[in-house]
LOTORLUM-196217 format. One record per residue (C-alpha): x, y, z; residue in one letter. Coordinates in steps of 0.001 Angstrom, whole numbers, plus 500000, padded with zeros to 6 digits. Each point is the difference from the previous one (the first is absolute). Layout:
XYZA/...
***
This chain:
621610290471872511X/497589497824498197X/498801501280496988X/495996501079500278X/497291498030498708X/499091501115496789X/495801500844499930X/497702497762498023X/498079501978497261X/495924499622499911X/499286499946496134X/497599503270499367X/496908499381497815X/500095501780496746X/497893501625498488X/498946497761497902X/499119497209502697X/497796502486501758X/498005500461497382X/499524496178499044X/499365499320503816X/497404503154500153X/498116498699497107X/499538496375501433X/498989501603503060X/497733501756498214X/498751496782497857X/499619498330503667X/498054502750501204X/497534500507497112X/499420496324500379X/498702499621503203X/497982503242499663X/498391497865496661X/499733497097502318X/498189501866502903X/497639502091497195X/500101496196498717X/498217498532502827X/497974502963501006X/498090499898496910X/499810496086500193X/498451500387503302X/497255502923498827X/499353498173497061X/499658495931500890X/501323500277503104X/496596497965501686X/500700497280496757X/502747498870500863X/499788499646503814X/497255498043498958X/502716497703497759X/502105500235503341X/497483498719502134X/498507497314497988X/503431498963500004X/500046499290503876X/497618497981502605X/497155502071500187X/496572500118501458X/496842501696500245X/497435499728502482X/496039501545499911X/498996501331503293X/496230500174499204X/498233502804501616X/496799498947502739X/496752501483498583X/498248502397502577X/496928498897501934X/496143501062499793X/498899500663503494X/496293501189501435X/499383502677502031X/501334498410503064X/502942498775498682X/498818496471499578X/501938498178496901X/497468499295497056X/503505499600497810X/503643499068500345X/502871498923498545X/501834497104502235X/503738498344499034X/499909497006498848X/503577497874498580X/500922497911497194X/502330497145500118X/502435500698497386X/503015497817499278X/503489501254498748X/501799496787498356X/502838501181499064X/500707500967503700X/498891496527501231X/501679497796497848X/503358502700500104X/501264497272502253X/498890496531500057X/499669499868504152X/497377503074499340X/497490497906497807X/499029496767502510X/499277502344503262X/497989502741498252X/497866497206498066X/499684498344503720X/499000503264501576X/497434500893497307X/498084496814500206X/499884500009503170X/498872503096500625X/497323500166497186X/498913496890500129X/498338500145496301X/502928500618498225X/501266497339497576X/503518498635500804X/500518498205497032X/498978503505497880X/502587501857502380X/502694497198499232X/499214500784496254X/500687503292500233X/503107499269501436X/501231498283497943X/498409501547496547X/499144503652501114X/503570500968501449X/500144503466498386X/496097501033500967X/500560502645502315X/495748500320500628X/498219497039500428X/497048500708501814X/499083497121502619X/496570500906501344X/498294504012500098X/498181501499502336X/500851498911503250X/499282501491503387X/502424500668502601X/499022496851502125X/500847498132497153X/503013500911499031X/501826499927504146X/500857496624499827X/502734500204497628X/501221503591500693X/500201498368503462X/501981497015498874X/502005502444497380X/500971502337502897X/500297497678502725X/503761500287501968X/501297498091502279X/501385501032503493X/503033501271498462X/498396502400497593X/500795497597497046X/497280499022497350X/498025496250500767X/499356499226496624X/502519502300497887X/499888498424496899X/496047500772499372X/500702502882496938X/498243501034497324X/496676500395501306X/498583503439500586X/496356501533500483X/498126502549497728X/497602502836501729X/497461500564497992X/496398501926501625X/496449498199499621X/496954502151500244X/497483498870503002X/496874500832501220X/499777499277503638X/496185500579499627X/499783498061496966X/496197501387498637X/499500502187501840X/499262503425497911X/502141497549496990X/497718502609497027X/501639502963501320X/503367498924501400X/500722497724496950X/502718497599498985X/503771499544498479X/500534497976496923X/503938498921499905X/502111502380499769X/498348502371502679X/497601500823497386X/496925501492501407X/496914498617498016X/496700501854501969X/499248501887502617X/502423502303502103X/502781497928498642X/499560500830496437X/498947503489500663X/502920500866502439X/502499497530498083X/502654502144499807X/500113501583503011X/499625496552501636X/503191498642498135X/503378501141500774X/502899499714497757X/502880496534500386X/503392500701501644X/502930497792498549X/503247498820501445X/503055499811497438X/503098497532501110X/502997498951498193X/503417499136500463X/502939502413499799X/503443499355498496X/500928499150503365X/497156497090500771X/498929502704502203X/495510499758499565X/498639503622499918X/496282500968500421X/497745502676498969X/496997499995501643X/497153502391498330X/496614499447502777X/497254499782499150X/497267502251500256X/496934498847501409X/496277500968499272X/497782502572501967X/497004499325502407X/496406500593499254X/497935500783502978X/496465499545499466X/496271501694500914X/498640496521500367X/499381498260503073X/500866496717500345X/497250499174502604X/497208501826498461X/500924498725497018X/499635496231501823X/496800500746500887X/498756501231496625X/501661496915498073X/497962497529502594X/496818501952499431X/500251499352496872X/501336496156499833X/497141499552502837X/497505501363497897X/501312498215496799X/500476496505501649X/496072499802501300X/498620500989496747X/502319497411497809X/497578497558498080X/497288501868500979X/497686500656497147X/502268498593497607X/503092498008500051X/502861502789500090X/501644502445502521X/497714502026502379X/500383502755497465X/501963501099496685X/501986502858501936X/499799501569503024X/501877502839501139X/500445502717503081X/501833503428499475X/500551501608503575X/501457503601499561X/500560502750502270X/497642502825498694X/502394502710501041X/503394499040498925X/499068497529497384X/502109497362501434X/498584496532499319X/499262498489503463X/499271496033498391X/499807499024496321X/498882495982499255X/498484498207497657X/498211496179499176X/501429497645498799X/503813500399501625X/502699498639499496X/503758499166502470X/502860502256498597X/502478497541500974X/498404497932497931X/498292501782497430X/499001497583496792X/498599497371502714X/496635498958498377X/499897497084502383X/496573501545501547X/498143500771496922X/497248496786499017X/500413498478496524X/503549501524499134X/501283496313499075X/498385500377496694X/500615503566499492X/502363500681496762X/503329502062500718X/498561503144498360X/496647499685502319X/502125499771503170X/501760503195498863X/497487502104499659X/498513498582503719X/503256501022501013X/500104503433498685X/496211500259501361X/501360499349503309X/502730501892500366X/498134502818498590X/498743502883502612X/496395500543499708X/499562502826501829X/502663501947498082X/499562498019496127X/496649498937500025X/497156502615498216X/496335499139500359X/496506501837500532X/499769501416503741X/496757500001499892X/498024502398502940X/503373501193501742X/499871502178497225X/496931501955501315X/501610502253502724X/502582501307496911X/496750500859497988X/498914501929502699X/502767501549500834X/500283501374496614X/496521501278500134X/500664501917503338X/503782501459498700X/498122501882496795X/496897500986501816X/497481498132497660X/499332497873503079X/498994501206503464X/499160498006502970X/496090500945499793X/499359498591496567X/497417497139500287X/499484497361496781X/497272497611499745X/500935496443499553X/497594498069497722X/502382497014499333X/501649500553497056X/500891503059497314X/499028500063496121X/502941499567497351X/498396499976496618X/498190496318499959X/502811499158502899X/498663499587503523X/502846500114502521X/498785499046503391X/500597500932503375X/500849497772502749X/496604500529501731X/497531498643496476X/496692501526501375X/502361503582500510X/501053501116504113X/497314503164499506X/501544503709500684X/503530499781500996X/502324502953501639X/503884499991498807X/500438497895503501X/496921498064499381X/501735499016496768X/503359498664501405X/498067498453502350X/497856497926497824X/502638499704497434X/497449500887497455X/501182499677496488X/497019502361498526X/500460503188502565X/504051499552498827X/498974500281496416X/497757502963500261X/502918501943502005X/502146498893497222X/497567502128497482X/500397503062502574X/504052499643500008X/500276499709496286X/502454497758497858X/502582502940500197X/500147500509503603X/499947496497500797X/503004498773498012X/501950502536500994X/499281498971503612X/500944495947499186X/503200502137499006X/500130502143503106X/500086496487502028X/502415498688498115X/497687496505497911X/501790499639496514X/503295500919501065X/502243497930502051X/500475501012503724X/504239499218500017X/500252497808502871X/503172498237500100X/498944496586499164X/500576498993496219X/497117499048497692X/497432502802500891X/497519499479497347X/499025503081497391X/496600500681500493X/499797502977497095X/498807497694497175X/497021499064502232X/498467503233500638X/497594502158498496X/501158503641498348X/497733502710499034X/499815499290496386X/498763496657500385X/498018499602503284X/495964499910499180X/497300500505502504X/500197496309501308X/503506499711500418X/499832503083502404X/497066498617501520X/501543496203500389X/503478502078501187X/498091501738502824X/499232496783501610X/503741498458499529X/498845497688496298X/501890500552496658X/503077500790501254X/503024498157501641X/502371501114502892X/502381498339502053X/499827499084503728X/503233502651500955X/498167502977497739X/496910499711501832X/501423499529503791X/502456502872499049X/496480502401498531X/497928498933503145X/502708500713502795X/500494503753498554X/495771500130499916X/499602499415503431X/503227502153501501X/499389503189498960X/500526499776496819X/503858499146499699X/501307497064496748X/502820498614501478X/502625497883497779X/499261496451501124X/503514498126501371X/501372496920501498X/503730500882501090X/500461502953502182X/503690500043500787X/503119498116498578X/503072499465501842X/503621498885499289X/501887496553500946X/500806501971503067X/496515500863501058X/500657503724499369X/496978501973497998X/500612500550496253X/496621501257498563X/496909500506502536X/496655500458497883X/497665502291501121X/496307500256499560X/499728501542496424X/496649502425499660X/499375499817496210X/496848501780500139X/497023501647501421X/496822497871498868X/497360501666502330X/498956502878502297X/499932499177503556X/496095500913500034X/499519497134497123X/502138497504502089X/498224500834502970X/496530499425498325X/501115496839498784X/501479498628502787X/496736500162501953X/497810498715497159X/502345496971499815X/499532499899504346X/496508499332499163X/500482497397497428X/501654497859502196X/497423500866503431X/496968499885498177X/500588499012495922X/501224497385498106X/503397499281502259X/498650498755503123X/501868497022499552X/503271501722500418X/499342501428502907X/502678499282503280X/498434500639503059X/501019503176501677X/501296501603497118X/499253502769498067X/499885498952496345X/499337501322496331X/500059497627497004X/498308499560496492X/499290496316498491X/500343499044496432X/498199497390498038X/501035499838496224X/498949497813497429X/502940497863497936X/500606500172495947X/500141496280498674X/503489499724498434X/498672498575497087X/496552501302499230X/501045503619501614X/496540500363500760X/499305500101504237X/500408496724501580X/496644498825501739X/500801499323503225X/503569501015500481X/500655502879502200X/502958501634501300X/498967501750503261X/502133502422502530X/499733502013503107X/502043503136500756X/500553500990503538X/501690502590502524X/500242500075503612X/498947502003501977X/497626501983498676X/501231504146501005X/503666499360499416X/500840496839498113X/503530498080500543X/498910497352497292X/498425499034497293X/499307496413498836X/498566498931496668X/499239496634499062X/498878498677497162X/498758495915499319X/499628499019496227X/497564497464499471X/499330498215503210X/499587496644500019X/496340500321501297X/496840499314497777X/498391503652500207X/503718502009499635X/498488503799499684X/500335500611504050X/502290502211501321X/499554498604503049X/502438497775499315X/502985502369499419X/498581501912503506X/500375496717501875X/503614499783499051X/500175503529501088X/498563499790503220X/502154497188501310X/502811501881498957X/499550502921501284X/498963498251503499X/503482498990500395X/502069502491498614X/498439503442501455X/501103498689503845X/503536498968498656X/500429503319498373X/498565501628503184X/497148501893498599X/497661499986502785X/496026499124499776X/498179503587499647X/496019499048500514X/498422498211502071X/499600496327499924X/496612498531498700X/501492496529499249X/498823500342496243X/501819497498497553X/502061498711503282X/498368496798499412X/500663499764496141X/503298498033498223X/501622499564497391X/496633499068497981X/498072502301501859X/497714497629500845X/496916501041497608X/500642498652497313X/500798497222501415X/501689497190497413X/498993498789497985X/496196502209500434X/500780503130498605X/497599502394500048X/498066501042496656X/498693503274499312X/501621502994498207X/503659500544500348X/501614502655502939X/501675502655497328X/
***
């Protein structure tokens, strides 16, 4: 029997090598817990420094994807602004010269496709530029321009392999460029962009930031595997402002106003047919302006042209600036002057509000009114005899104004330039809205000739937008409505953001007073001073304004300057619009005729009550159908003489 296999003995640990192998067990365990509390508190604490050291260490790239600016659109959704791609050439060298077949087909394709490039500066930068990763080739070119060579880049042959595969290097920037499709049209009130998208007037500046969106970016860089990874952040575009005005009737009013300009150039003197000349068209009960323009104009595309502007070649740098900043200025919302007799319905209206008018008061007109040893003259100079409140408006007779003024009282009749909102700014949402406060009167220092002058719309200054805004709430019942341009914005996506209502701010009148007033002003235009501005078939109300200019210099008045107005609503019972014009300093020799703001007016309103379908309410007589743009008497050139239409 074979003796047995003896067993092999497995060594037991002692005690004392458990306890060595326990404690570097321990040791082990304690220092990966240190390393992951290690690297935990490295990552709270500069965990975004040092990918940044990681990164920079690798192929990396970073790529602006500029937001498109939204657009400024009319009524009808016709474009007055947009924002349209446009590409820069830009050339990465190090890519093209990476191999040396790269650099002589790209150079080919480039000059071949952009004809105006240099070869011998694109052979330079070959050879002397190899690490530029931006060199920018040409900027802002359309789509069109740019086919050729993505054509020639992408073309494949009919295997699905590249023509001309060794073009690289060559890659196109989107940037946005503003346009304006209509290029002047409206250009005071829609404004411009300044580089940058960088809105410098109108609804650019004023809506600048809701207009701009914010730049996306796309990150790239290469992983430890070669592998290129991409984070794209898009961007986010700017929102849509939908406008009150009308393109069309806006067309109309800017060629009334160039027509008008045009025949009376070099008229009476050597100059423009007038210094300014400017049409607010609102919508009495919403306060949504309808057309806003101004004269001289200028192209937004192209906004510092002073190519049509006589004897600019010797102008200095500083002089052409401040033409510029005249231009692009918005007269109807920034410019403050005297209104003149458009003032007179607001002085009545005051009287009739605190009872110390009524409408059977009589005054007798002798031609002027007594200040001290100052004589201050009413239109008529031998005096229009006894004249009702009607009579008055009528007439436009300075003296009956003056003595009402006495009835209403200094106290009551500030308050009421208050009530319609003169001295305080109306918060359209155009920028630049002048501050009229400085130029009023108060109670402590207003003397009997100021309130007499003030009654008759002399001695104190307003703006174009406070007094359209005042005169739509006199003649609707009575309701101040907050004058605006933009009535709705929208996203990229066309969906509604913000839509802005009609905002009542206040109640000026009683519906009695507006009532009153409205028919007085009925019979100004049938039967008083605004015959001119009459449209055959319609029902209209209107006031005229003659007032005298201040010499700059002297700041005594200006013999012979006048800035004269008309303001007008249609039709007469329930008016859809009112239209206020106002002509400084026509270029005619005998300027104090308001006749020559109610011409403008009347052609205006011939064409733009059919297109906005409000229908003729009288009967047709065929009065002023023969008149134009000159009305026809004065002729040019023969203007009447005589004493000025207030």
């Amino acid at each position: 029997m074979a003796a047995r296999k003896k067993r092999r003995m497995v060594p037991k640990l002692n005690r004392k090598m458990k306890k060595k192998l326990l404690l570097l067990f321990g040791i082990i365990t304690c220092a990966f817990v240190g390393l992951v509390f290690r690297l935990m508190y490295i990552e709270y604490t500069s965990g975004d420094t040092y990918t940044k050291k990681v990164l920079s260490l690798q192929s990396y790239d970073s790529v602006k994807l500029p937001f498109q600016r939204g657009n400024i659109v009319d009524k009808n959704g016709t474009i007055l602004a947009t924002s349209v791609a446009v590409y820069n050439v830009i050339l990465d060298c190090s890519v093209m010269t990476s191999k040396d077949e790269y650099v002589e087909p790209t150079i080919n394709a480039l000059t071949q496709c952009f004809s105006d490039l240099d070869r011998n500066k694109l052979e330079d930068y070959a050879q002397n530029s190899k690490d530029n990763k931006y060199i920018v080739l040409k900027e802002k070119l359309s789509y069109d321009d740019i086919q050729p060579f993505v054509e020639m880049q992408d073309a494949v042959d009919d295997s699905g392999n590249k023509v001309n595969p060794n073009i690289k290097g060559v890659w196109f920037e989107t940037e946005y460029q503003r346009k304006y499709p209509l290029s002047t049209l409206a250009s005071a009130t829609v404004g411009f962009v300044s580089d940058g998208n960088v809105g410098t007037v109108g609804l650019e500046k004023y809506y600048d930031s809701t207009l701009n969106g914010v730049d996306g970016r796309e990150y790239g860089y290469l992983n430890s595997d070669n592998a290129i990874e991409k984070t794209v952040i898009p961007a986010e575009n700017g929102k849509n402002l939908y406008c009150s005005i009308d393109a069309n009737v806006q067309t109309i009013v800017e060629n009334k106003i160039k027509e008008f300009a045009d025949t009376y150039k070099n008229n009476a003197r050597i100059g423009d047919g007038a210094e300014e000349i400017a049409v607010v068209m609102m919508n009495p009960n919403t306060g949504e302006i309808i057309a806003m323009a101004d004269y001289p104009t200028f192209d937004s595309n192209d906004p510092r042209n002073l190519s049509s502007f006589d004897q600019t070649g010797d102008m200095s740098d500083d002089g052409k600036m401040d033409l510029l900043n005249k231009l692009w200025q918005n007269y109807c919302v920034t410019a403050t002057y005297e209104p003149g007799s458009v003032q007179k319905p607001f002085t009545v209206a005051a009287g009739l509000e605190t009872g110390t008018l009524t409408t059977d008061m009589t005054f007798f007109c002798d031609g002027y009114e007594m200040f001290g040893n100052e004589k201050v003259r009413c239109v008529n100079r031998d005096g229009h005899g006894l004249e009702t409140i009607e009579a008055a408006l009528m007439d436009s007779c300075n003296d009956a104004l003056m003595q009402m003024s006495y009835k209403i009282g200094a106290e009551n009749f500030l308050d009421y330039q208050a009530v319609f909102g003169f001295g305080q700014k109306t918060g359209i949402d155009l920028p630049g809205e002048a501050n009229t406060a400085s130029l009023m009167y108060t109670l402590d220092n207003i003397k009997p000739v100021d309130l007499a002058t003030n009654s008759f719309g002399q001695n104190y200054n307003c703006t174009m937008i406070q007094m359209v805004s005042a005169f739509s709430s006199l003649i609707n019942g009575g309701n101040y409505y907050k004058p605006h341009v933009v009535t709705k914005i929208t996203d990229d996506s066309g969906n509604t953001v913000e839509n802005i209502e009609p905002t009542l701010l206040k109640k000026t009148v009683s519906q009695n007073t507006s009532d009153t007033l409205r028919n007085y002003l009925y019979n100004v235009v049938t039967n008083g001073t605004a015959k001119t501005a009459k449209v055959d078939g319609y029902s209209m109300g209107g006031k005229t304004g003659t007032a005298q200019m201040y010499d700059d210099e002297t700041h005594l008045r200006k013999k012979g300057a006048y800035l004269v107005s008309f303001m007008g609503f249609v039709p007469y019972d329930d008016p859809q619009l009112v239209i206020y014009t106002v002509i400084n300093q026509p270029n005619v020799e005998d300027e104090a005729h308001s006749s020559y703001a109610q011409n403008i007016t009347r052609e205006i309103l011939k064409e733009v009550l059919p297109y906005m379908n409000v229908y003729p309410d009288e009967e047709q007589t065929g009065i002023n159908a023969d008149l134009d743009i000159t009305g026809n008497n004065p002729p040019i050139g023969n203007q009447t003489t005589g004493e000025p239409e207030q």
